[in-house]
C-alpha positions in Angstrom: -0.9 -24.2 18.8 2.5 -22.3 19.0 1.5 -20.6 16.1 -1.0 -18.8 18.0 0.6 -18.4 21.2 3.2 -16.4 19.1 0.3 -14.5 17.5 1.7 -10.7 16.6 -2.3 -9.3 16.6 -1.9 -7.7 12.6 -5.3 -8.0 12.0 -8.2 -6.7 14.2 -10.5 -9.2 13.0 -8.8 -12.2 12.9 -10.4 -15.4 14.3 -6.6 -17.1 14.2 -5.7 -15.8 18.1 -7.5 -14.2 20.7 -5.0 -11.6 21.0 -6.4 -7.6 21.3 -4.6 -4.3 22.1 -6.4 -4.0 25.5 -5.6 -3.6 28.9 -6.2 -7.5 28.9 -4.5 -8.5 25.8 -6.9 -10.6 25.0 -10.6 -10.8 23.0 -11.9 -13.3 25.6 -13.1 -15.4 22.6 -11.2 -18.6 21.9 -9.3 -18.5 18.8 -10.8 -20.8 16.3 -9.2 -23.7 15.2 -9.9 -24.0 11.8 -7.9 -20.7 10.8 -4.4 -20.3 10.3 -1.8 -17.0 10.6 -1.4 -15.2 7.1 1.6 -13.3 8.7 3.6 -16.6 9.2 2.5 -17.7 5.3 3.7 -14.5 4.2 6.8 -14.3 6.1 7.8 -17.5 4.9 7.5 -17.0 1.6 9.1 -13.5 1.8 12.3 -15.8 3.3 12.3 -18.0 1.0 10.0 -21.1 1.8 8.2 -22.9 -1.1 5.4 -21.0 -2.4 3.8 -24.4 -2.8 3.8 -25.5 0.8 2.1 -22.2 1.9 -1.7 -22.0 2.6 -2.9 -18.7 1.1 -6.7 -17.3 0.8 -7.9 -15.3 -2.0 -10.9 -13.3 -3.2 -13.9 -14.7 -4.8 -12.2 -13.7 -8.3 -9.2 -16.0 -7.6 -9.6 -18.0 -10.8 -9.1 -15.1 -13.1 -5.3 -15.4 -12.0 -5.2 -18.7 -15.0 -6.1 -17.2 -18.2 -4.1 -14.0 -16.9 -1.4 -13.2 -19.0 0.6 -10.9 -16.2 0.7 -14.1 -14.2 1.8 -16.7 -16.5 4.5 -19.3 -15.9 3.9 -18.8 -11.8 4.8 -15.2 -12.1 4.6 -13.8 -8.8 4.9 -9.5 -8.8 6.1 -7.3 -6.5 4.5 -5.1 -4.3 5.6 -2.0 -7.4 4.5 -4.0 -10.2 0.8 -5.0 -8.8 0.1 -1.6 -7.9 1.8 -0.3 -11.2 -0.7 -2.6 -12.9 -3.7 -1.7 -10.8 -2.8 1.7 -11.4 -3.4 1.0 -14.9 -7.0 -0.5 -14.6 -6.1 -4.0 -15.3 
């Protein structure tokens, strides 16, 4: 729950808060339990936490990440080198 009270609103769509850049602040929906904040996995990791106690989505092609070469041994790129690599067509 304080998770979402301290909600910070970076995605429009989220169903995490309820939170809006109205007048009101708010959707007027209730913010659905089942989701969680990205922001707060991804600041966490960025300071540090275990990568392993995170809950992260991912795409439908998710998978692919195992036989990938680029991500072996837990490899985890920066920002530069993923879109160096996109860049590239990989």
């Amino acid at each position: 729950h304080s998770d979402q009270v301290s909600c910070m609103g970076c995605l429009s769509g989220c169903s995490f808060s309820n939170w809006s850049q109205n007048e009101e602040g708010t959707t007027g929906r209730r913010a659905d339990p089942r989701s969680f904040c990205i922001q707060k996995t991804l600041q966490n990791i960025a300071h540090g936490r275990d990568i392993e106690q995170e809950l992260m989505f991912a795409g439908h092609n998710a998978y692919r990440f195992g036989s990938d070469s680029f991500y072996a041994n837990g490899f985890v790129p920066t920002v530069a080198q993923l879109v160096e690599r996109i860049l590239t067509g990989f």
